[in-house]
KETORLUM-276423 format. One line per field, with one value per residue (C-alpha): residue number from 1; residue in one letter; z, x, y. Coordinates in Angstrom, 2 decimals. Example, Ala and Ser with C-alpha at 12.3 -4.5 7.8 and 13.67 -1.06 7.14 Angstrom:
! KETORLUM-276423
num: [1;2]
residuo: [A;S]
Z: [7.80;7.14]
X: [12.30;13.67]
Y: [-4.50;-1.06]
! end
This chain:
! KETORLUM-276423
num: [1;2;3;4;5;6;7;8;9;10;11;12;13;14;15;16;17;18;19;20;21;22;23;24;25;26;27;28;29;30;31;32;33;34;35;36;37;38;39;40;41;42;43;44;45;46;47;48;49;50;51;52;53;54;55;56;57;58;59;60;61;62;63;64;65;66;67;68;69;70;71;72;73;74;75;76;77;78;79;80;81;82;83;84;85;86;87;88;89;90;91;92;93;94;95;96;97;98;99;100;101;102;103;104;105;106;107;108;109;110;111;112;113;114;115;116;117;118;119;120;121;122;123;124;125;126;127;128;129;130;131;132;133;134;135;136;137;138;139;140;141;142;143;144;145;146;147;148;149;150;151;152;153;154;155;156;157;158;159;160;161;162;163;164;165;166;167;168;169;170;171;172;173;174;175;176;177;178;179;180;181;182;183;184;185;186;187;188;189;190;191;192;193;194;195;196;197;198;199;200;201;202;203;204;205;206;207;208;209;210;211;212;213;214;215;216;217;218;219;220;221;222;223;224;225;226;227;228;229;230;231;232;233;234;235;236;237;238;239;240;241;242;243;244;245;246;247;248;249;250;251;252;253;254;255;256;257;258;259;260;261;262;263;264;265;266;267;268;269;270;271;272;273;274;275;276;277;278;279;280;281;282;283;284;285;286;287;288;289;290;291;292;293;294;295;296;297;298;299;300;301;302;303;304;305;306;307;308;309;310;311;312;313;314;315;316;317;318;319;320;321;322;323;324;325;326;327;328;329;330;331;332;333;334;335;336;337;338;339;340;341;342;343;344;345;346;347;348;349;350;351;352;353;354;355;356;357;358;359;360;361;362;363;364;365;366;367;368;369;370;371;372;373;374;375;376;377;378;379;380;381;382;383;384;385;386;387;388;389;390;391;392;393;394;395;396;397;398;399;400;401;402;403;404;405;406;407;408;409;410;411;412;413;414;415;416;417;418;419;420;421;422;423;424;425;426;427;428;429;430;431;432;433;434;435;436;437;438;439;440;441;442;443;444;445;446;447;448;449;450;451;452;453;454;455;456;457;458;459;460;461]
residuo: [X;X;X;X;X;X;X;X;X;X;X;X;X;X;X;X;X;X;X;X;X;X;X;X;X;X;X;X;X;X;X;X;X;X;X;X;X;X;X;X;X;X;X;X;X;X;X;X;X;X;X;X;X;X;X;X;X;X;X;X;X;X;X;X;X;X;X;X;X;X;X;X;X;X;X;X;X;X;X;X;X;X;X;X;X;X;X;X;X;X;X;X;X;X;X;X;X;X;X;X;X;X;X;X;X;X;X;X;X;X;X;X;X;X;X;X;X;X;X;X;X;X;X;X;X;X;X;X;X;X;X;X;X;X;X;X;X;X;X;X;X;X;X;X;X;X;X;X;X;X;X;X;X;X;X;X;X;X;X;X;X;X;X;X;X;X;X;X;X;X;X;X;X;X;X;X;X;X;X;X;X;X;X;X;X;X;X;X;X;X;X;X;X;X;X;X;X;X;X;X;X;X;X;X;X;X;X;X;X;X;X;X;X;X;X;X;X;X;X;X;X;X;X;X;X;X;X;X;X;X;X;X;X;X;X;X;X;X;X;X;X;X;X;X;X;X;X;X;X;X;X;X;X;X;X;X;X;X;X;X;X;X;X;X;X;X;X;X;X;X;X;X;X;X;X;X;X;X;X;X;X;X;X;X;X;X;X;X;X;X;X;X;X;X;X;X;X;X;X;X;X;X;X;X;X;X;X;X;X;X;X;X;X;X;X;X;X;X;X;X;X;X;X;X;X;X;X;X;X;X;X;X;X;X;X;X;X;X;X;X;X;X;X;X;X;X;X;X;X;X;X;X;X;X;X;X;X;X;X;X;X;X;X;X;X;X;X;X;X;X;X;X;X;X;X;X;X;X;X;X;X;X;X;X;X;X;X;X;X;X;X;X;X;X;X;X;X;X;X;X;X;X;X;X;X;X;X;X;X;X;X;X;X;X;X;X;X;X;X;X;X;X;X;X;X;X;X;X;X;X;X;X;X;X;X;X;X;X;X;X;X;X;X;X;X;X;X;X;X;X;X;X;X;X;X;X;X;X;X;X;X]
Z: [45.50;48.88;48.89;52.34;52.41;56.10;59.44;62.61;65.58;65.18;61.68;58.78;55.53;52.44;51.36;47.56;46.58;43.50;42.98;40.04;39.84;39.73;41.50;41.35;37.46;38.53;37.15;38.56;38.54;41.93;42.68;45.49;48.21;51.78;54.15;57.50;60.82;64.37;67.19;69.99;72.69;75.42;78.51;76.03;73.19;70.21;70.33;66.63;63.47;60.78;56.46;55.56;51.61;51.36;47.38;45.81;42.01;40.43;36.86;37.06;34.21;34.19;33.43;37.32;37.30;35.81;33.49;31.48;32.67;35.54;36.99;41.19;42.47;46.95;48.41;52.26;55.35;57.71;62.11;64.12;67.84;69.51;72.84;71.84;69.36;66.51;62.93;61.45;57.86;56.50;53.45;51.66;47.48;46.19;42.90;41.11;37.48;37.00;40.23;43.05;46.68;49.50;53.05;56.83;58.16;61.53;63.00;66.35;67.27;69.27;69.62;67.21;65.26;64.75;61.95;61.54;58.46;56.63;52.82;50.21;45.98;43.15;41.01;41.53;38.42;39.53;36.51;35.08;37.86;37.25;34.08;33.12;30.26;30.55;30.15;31.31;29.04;30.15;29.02;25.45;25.34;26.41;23.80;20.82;22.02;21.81;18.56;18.16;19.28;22.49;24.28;23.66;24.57;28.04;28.58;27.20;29.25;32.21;31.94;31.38;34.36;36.75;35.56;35.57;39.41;41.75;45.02;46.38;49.72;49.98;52.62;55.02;58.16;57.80;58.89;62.36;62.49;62.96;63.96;61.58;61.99;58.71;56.82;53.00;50.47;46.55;44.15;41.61;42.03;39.39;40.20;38.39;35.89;38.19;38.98;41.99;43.08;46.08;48.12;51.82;54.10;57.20;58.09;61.62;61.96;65.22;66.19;62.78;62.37;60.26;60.45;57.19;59.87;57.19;53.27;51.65;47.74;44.97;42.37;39.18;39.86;43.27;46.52;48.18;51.87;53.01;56.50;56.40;58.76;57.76;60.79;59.27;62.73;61.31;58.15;56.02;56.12;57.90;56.56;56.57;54.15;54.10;51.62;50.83;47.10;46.48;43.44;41.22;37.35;37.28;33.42;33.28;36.65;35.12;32.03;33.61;36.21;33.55;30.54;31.73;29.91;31.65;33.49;33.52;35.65;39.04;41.93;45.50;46.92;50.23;50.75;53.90;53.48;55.38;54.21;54.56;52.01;49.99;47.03;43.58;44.18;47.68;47.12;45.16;46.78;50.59;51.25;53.09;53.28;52.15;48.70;48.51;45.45;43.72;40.47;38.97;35.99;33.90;31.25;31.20;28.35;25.95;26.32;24.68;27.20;24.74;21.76;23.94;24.88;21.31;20.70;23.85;22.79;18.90;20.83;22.11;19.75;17.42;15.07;14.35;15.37;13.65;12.93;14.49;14.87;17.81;20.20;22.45;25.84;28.24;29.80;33.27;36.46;39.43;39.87;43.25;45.04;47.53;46.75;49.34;48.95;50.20;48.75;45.76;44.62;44.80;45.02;44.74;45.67;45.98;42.51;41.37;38.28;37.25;33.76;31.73;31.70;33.13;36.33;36.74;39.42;39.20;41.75;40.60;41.31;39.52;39.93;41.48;40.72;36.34;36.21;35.17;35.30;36.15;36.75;35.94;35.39;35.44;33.52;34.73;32.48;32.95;31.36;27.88;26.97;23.11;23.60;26.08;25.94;27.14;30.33;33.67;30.97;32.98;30.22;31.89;30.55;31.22;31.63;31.23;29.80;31.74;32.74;29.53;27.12;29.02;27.08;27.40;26.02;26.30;28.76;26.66;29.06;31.59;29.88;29.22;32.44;34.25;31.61;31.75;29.80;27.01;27.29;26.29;23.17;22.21;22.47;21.02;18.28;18.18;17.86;14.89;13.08;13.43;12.46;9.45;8.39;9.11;7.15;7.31;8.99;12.10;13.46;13.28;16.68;16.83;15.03;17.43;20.51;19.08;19.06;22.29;23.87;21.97;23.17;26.34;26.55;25.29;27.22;30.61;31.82]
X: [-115.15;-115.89;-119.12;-120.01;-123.02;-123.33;-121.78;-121.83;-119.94;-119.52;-120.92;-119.21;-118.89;-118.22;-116.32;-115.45;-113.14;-111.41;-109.91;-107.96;-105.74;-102.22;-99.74;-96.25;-96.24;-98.02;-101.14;-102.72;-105.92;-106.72;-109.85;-109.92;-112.39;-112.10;-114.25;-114.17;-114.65;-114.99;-114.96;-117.05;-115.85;-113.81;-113.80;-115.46;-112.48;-112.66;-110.53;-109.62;-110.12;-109.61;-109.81;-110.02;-109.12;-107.98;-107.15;-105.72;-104.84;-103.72;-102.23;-99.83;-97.76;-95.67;-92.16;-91.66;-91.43;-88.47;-90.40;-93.53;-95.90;-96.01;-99.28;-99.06;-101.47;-102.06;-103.62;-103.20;-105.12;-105.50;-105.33;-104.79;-105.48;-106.15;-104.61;-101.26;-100.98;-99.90;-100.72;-100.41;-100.44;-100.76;-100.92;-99.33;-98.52;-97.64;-97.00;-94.79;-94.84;-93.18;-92.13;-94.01;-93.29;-95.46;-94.81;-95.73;-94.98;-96.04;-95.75;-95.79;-96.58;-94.78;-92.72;-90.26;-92.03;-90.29;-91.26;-90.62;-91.32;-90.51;-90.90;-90.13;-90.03;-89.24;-87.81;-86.69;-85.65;-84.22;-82.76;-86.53;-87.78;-86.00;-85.75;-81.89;-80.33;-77.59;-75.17;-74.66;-74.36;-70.62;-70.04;-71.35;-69.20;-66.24;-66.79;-67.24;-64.50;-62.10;-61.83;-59.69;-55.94;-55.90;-53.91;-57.24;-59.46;-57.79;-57.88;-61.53;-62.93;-61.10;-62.53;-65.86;-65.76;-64.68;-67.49;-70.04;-69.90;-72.32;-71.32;-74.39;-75.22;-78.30;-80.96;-80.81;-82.77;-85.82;-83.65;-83.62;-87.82;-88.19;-86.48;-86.94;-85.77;-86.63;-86.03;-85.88;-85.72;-85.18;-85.15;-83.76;-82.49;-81.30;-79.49;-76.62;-77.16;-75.77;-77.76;-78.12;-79.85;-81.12;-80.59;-81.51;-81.01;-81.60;-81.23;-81.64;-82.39;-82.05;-81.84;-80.32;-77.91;-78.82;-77.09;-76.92;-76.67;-75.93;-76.22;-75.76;-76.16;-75.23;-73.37;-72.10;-71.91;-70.66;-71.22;-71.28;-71.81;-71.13;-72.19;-72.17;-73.26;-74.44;-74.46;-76.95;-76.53;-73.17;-72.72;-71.84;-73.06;-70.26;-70.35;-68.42;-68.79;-67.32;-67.96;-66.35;-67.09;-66.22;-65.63;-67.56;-67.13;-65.72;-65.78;-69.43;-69.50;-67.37;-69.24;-72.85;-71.47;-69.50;-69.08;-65.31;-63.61;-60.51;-60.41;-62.06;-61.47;-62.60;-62.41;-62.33;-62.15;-62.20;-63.58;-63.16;-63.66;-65.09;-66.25;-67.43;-70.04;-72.61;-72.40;-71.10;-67.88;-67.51;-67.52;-64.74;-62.57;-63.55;-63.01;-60.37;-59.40;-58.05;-59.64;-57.43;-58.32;-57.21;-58.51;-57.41;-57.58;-57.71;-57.32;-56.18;-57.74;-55.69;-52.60;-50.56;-47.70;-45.71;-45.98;-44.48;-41.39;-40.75;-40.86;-38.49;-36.40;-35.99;-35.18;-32.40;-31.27;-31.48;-33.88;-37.70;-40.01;-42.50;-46.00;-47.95;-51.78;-53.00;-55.68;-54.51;-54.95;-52.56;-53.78;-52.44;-53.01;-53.50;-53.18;-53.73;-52.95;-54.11;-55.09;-54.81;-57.82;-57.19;-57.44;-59.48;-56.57;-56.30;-52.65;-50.95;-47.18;-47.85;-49.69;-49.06;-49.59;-48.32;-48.56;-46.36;-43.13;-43.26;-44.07;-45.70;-45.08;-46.44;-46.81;-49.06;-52.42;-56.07;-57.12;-61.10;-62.51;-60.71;-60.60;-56.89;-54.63;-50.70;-48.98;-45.23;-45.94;-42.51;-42.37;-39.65;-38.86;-37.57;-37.54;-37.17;-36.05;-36.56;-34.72;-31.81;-30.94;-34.17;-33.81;-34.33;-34.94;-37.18;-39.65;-40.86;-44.43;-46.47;-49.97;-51.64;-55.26;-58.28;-60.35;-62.54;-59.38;-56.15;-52.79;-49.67;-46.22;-43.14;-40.56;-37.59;-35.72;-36.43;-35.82;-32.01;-31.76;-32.80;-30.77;-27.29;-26.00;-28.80;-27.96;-24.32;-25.29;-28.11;-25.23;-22.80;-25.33;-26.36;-22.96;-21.96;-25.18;-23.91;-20.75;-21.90;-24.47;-21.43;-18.82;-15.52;-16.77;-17.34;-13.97;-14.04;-13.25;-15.81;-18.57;-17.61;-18.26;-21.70;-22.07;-21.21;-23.36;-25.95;-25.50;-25.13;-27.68;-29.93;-28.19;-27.16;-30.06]
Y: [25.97;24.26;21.47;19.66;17.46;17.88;19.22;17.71;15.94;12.59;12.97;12.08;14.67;14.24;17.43;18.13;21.42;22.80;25.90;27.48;30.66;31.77;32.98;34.51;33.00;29.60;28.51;26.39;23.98;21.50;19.30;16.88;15.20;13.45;12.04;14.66;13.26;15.14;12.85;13.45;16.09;15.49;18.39;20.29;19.94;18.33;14.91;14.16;15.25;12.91;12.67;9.67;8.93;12.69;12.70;15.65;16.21;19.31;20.56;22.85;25.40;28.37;29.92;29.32;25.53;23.67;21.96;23.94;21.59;19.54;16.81;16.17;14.05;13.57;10.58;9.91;9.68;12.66;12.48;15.33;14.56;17.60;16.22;15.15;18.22;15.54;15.73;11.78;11.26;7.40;5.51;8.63;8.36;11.70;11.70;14.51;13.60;10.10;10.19;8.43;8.37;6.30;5.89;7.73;10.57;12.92;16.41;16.93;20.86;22.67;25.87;23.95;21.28;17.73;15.84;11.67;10.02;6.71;7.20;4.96;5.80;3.21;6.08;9.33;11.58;14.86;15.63;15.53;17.36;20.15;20.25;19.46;17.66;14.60;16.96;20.44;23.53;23.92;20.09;20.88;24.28;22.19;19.57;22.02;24.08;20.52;21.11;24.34;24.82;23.07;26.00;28.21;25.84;25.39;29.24;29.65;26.65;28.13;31.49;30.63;28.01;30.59;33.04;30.65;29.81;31.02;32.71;33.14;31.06;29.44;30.39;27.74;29.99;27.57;24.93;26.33;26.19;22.52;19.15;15.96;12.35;10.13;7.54;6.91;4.18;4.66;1.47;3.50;7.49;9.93;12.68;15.10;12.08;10.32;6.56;5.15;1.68;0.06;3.45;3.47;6.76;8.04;11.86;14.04;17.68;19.07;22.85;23.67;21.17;18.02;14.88;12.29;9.29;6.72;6.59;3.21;2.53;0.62;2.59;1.47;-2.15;-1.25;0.18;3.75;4.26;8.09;10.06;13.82;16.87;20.37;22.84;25.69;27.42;29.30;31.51;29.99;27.13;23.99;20.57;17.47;13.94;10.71;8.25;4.90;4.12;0.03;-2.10;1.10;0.93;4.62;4.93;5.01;7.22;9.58;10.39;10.38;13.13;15.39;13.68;12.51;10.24;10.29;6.68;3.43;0.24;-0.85;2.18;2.04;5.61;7.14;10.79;12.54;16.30;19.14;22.62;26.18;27.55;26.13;28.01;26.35;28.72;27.42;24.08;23.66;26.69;26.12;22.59;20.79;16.95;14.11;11.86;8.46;6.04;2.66;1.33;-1.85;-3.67;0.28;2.63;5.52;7.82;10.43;9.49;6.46;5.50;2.78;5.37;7.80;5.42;4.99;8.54;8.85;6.09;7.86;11.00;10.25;8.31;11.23;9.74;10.37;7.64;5.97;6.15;3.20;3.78;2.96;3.74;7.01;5.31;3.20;-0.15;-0.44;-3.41;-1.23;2.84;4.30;7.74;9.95;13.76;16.51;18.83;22.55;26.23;25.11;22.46;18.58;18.03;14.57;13.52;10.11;8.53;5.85;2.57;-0.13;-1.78;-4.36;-3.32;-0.24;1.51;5.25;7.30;10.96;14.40;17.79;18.99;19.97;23.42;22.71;25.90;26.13;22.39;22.54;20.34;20.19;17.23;15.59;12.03;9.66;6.57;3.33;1.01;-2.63;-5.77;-4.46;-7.97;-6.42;-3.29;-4.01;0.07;1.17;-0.82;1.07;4.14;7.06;8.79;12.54;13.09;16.68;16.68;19.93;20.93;20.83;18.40;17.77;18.47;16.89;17.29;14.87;15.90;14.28;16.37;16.44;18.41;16.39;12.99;14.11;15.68;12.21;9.73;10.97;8.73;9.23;12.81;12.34;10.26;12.99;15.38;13.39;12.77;16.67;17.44;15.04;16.66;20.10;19.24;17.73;20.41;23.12;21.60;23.02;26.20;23.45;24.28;28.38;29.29;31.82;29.07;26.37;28.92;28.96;25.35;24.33;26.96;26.05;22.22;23.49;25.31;22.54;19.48;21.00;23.02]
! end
């Protein structure tokens, strides 16, 4: 329904509308009004048009929208001068929701439009926008699943990862319609449950290519600045990112974005990747670059590093260690690395961590696309002032699993193979056990060719 108390030039109208309907599975129910203003003509032309206090509300359901129900609500002011061919929007607040965004913006016609605006928002939700919980179906499937045999979880978690990436591209043809320079500003954004503060942005579009000129935040009691560049001209889609995260709590990052609670301490990281393919399957198998990161003053989760020595230091002393319970993570000063990113794998040759008494070095990589994990961590030792043997010991520690259900094991293999001189006690000790469990029968020929193969076999692989 359309109501206008008068027409003219010059004249201003008072125009009232509503309408209500549906389509494609969206109902929908919209009232507004504006003030409508023709300015006088010029060389027979109208000038301007204007709507001045143009206010807009409308309740919206259906299975289309993320959320069931959703309330937007339009208030601006409306020029279009005829001359220029420009379309000038003030004083906008458009309201999705919660969410509230005010600010400028302008078209100016042409064959390809271009579009400038300066928007600002005190809180974006995303994550309520569309719909989404804290944590992702997958998450909750990985968490249940942590509590069978860890072996099946791994495989289970894997396969359902794999399956449960898209590889469809997204259309990005519209792209190539129009040209845009802006500029945004976000008190407080949420996004992949991931919080952001004090966000300021500006982005380009030009001829299908769209620049992220400069991205600065504060994130997790730190700071993230990133620039980035999509080229929608090619398919698939091109990109490129860099991002310098500083002084960033990742703990708290790390469970917000996947429920991770691998890490905490202070991060700096540097990202510097480029890509092909904007599908979920792409962007973890068709990237290429280079991630380098330092924490300090951490944690590292699921493992126990000085429960591990013991258990070293009892192996090879024959013995069993004991039972001390303690908290399964290993407190360290400073760990740092930098992770190659190609063919759908972060590899590593150069990690490293330092704690009290010991030093960490460690080389594997992280599957991208199954989330696994394969890495040989090596443990120094020094300064066992309480333990003279152990000093300058090196402990070989596996770390397998995925992601959301890491495994550590001690190498026992490799912790003979890389303490000789350990190894020839174990043996020695091996040896005396044998003998003493075989009695007499110890010094058959044929029994004692079983033996020492068996050593062998165990000690000199």
């Amino acid at each position: 329904m359309l109501n206008v108390d008068q027409l003219g030039i010059a004249i201003p109208s008072t125009v009232n509308f509503s309408a209500r309907g549906d389509v494609d599975q969206l109902n929908f129910d919209a009232k507004g009004q504006t003030q409508l203003l023709v300015s006088d003509l010029v060389d027979d032309a109208i000038h301007t048009v204007s709507l001045t206090g143009l206010n807009l509300s409308a309740d919206l359901s259906g299975a289309s929208l993320p959320n069931s129900k959703m309330v937007a609500e339009l208030s601006t002011n409306v020029l279009f001068d005829n001359t220029e061919q420009k379309l000038s929007l003030s004083n906008i607040s458009a309201q999705l929701d919660e969410n509230i965004i005010t600010g400028d913006a302008s078209v100016l016609l042409a064959d390809v439009p271009s579009i400038y605006f300066n928007l600002q928002s005190q809180k974006l939700d995303f994550d309520a926008l569309m719909g989404s919980s804290s944590n992702s179906s997958n998450d909750e499937v990985a968490q249940s699943s942590s509590q069978t045999d860890s072996s099946t979880t791994s495989k289970t978690e894997t396969v359902a990862k794999t399956q449960s990436l898209s590889r469809v591209e997204p259309d990005l043809s519209a792209l190539k319609s129009f040209n845009l320079v802006g500029d945004i500003r976000v008190d407080a954004l949420i996004a992949a449950n991931v919080k952001l503060n004090a966000l300021s942005s500006r982005i380009k579009l030009e001829q299908g290519k769209a620049t992220l000129e400069s991205l600065n935040a504060d994130l997790y009691d730190g700071k993230i600045t990133a620039k980035g560049t999509l080229d929608a001209t090619k398919t698939p889609a091109q990109y490129s990112v860099s991002k310098v995260i500083s002084n960033v709590e990742i703990q708290p990052l790390l469970m917000d974005l996947g429920d991770l609670k691998l890490l905490a301490g202070k991060a700096n990281i540097n990202v510097n990747l480029n890509g092909v393919g904007l599908s979920e399957l792409a962007l973890r198998n068709a990237i290429t670059g280079t991630v380098g990161a330092s924490i300090a003053d951490g944690q590292l989760y699921g493992v126990n590093i000085p429960e591990m020595i013991r258990e070293a230091s009892a192996t090879l002393k024959g013995n069993q260690a004991e039972y001390v319970k303690e908290d399964r993570k290993t407190d360290f000063s400073e760990l740092s690395g930098t992770f190659r990113v190609a063919n759908g794998n972060a590899e590593t040759r150069n990690l490293t961590a330092s704690a009290p008494n010991i030093d960490i070095t460690s080389e594997g990589a992280t599957n991208l696309v199954n989330e696994t994990l394969a890495f040989n961590v090596f443990v120094k030792l020094h300064n066992q002032k309480e333990n003279e043997a152990l000093k300058d010991l090196t402990i070989p520690v596996k770390v397998a699993g995925t992601w959301h259900n890491p495994t550590y094991s001690l190498d026992l293999q490799g912790l003979l193979t890389n303490n000789k001189s350990w190894q020839e006690k174990a043996k020695e000790e091996a040896q005396r056990g044998l003998q003493k469990l075989l009695g007499d029968k110890s010094e058959d020929e044929n029994i004692k060719k079983i033996t020492d193969g068996l050593l062998n076999s165990l000690f000199n692989k």
